[in-house]
N, C-alpha and C positions, 0 to 999 in steps of 0.2 A: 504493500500500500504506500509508501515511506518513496518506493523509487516513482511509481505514477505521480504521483502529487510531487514531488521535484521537477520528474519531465514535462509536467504538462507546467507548474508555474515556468521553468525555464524556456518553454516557447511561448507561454502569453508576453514575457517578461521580453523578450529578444521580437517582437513581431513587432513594426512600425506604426500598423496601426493599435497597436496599445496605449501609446504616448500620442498618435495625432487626434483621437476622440476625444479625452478633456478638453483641448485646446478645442475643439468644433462645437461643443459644449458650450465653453464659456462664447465664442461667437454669436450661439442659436441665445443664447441665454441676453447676451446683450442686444441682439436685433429683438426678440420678445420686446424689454425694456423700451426701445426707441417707437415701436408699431404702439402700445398699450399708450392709452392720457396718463397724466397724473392724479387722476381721481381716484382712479383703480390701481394707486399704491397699496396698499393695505393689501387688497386679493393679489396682487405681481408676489408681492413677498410670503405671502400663503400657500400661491401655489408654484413659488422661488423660479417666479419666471417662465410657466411652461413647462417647467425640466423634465414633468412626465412625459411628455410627449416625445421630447427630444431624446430622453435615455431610453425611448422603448422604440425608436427608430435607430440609435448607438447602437444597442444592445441585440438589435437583430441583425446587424451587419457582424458585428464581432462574435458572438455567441453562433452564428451560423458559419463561418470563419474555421471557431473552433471542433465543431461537428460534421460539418457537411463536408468540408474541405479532405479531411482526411479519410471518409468514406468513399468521395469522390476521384481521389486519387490513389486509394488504397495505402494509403502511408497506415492505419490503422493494423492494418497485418503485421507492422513493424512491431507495434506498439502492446501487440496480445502476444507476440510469440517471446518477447522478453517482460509480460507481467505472469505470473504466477498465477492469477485469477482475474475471467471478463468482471466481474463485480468492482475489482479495484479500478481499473480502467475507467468503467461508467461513475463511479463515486467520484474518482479524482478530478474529472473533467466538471463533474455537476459542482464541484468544493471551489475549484480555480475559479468557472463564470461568476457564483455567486459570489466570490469574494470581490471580483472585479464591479458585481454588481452593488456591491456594499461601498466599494471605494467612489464610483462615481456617483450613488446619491449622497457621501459625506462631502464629496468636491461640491454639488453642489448647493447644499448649505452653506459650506464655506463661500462659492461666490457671490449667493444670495446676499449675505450678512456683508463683505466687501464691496458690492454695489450698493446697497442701500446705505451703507458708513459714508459712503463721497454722495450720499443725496442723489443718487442714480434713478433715476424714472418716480421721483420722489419722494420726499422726505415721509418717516414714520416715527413713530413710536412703538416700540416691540411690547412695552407693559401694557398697551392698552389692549381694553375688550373691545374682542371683534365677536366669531363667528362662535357658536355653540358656548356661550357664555365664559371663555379663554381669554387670555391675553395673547395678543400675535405670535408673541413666539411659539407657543404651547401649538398653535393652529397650524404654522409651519412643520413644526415638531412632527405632527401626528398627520399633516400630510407626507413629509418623507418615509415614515413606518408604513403606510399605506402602499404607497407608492414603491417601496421595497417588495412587497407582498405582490401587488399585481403585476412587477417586471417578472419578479418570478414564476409567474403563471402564462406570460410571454417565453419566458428559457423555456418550462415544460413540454409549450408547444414545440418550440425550435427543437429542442431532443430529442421529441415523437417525430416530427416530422420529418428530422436528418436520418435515425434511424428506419424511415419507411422509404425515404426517396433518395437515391445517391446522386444528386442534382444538384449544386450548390444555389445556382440560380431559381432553381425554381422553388426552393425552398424558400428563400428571400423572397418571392413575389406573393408564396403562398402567406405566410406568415405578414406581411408587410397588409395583405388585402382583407384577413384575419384580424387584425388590431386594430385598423385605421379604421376599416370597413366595418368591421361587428358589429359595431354600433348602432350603424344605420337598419343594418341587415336585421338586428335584434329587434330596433322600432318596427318595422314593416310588420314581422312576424307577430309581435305585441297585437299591433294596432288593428291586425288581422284575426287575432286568435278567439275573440269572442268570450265563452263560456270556459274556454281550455285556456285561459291567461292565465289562471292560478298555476298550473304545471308549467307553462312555457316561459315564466317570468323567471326560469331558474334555468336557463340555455345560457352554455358556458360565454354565449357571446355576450351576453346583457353581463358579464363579472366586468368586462374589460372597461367600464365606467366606473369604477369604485373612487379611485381618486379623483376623479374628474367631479364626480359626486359629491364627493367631503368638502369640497371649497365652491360646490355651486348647485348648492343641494338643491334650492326649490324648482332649478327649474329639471336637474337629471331626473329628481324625485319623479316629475310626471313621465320621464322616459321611461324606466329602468319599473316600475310599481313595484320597487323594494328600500327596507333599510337600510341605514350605511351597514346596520350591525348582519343583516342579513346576504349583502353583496360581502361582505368581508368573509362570511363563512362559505358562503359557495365559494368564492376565490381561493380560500384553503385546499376545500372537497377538492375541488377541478387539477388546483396543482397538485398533489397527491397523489390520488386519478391520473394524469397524463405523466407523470413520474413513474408511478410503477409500470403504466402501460408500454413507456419507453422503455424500463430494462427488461423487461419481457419481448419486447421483438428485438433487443439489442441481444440479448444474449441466446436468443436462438435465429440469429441472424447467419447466413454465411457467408465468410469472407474472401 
């Protein structure tokens, strides 16, 4: 386990695009700033700029990088014939994204908090109440935990989907049409389902607004016809669910 998890941080660590996505980050992070008025400070810094959206369009470039890519070219054959067990493999890989994933929602806290210090997109106050009876920071706070949780129900899919299609690109368009798209694709299905809304309001695609949710509740509320506390728990089920379902065709996969 000990050697996977070395080899696989020492290629995220050595890959290029590891070090040019913060920096695309803090860019997507500043042009949010410059597009949003100054009225809508308070929500910029809530929901630190966008950065869901942007780490979950990062996050399927790199995470599918790290899966698809070596499916695709079969470098993975490498990678089983010197681990001792497929288990460690799929664990080591799933340990390195999420760590990566955890580094870029602390980067961008930290940019948040450094753009709002020089009065970037406008001036706040962090003590004050804002949304759910919090003071800002608390709201930023507990959108970045959020927002941690539903990137990773993003990876889930990217793993399922790398281990079912050895296409790097199509993996990307899938996944890319899957997050952006879901949403829309979920309202349809809502706004169509009649009597059957109560079951269908629990389709893994209506999860993918959870954060979006926490910082813009009244109006997701009437998308999504669920709680933040109940889109939170299906985002768990889902990833979970698409996690084990992933090492299950991974490791009766053939290479």
């Amino acid at each position: 386990m000990r050697y996977s998890l070395q080899q696989e941080f020492y290629k995220l660590v050595h890959r290029k695009i590891t070090w040019i996505i913060p920096l695309l980050l803090l860019g997507l992070m500043i042009l949010t700033g410059l597009i949003m008025p100054s009225s809508e400070a308070r929500l910029e810094a809530m929901a630190t700029y966008n950065s869901d959206q942007w780490l979950t369009l990062l996050l399927i470039i790199i995470a599918s990088t790290i899966f698809s890519m070596e499916f695709q070219n079969n470098a993975i054959l490498t990678i089983l014939y010197k681990a001792s067990n497929k288990a460690y493999v799929f664990i080591s890989k799933l340990i390195v994204i999420e760590s990566y994933n955890l580094g870029l929602h602390l980067l961008a806290l930290s940019f948040t908090v450094l753009l709002k210090s020089v009065g970037f997109g406008g001036k706040i106050n962090w003590l004050a109440i804002y949304q759910y009876q919090q003071p800002l920071w608390l709201n930023m706070f507990h959108t970045t935990i959020l927002d941690l949780l539903s990137s990773t129900l993003c990876i889930s899919l990217i793993l399922l989907m790398s281990c079912l299609i050895n296409n790097n690109a199509i993996v990307i368009a899938l996944n890319l049409g899957i997050i952006f798209m879901g949403s829309g694709f979920s309202a349809d299905i809502l706004n169509h389902s009649g009597q059957l809304i109560t079951i269908m309001k629990w389709n893994p695609l209506n999860m993918t607004n959870l954060t979006t949710q926490y910082y813009n509740y009244a109006m997701y509320h009437q998308t999504t016809h669920l709680l933040n506390s109940q889109l939170l728990t299906g985002t768990i089920l889902y990833t979970i669910t698409f996690f084990l379902l992933g090492y299950l065709v991974f490791r009766k996969k053939h290479f």
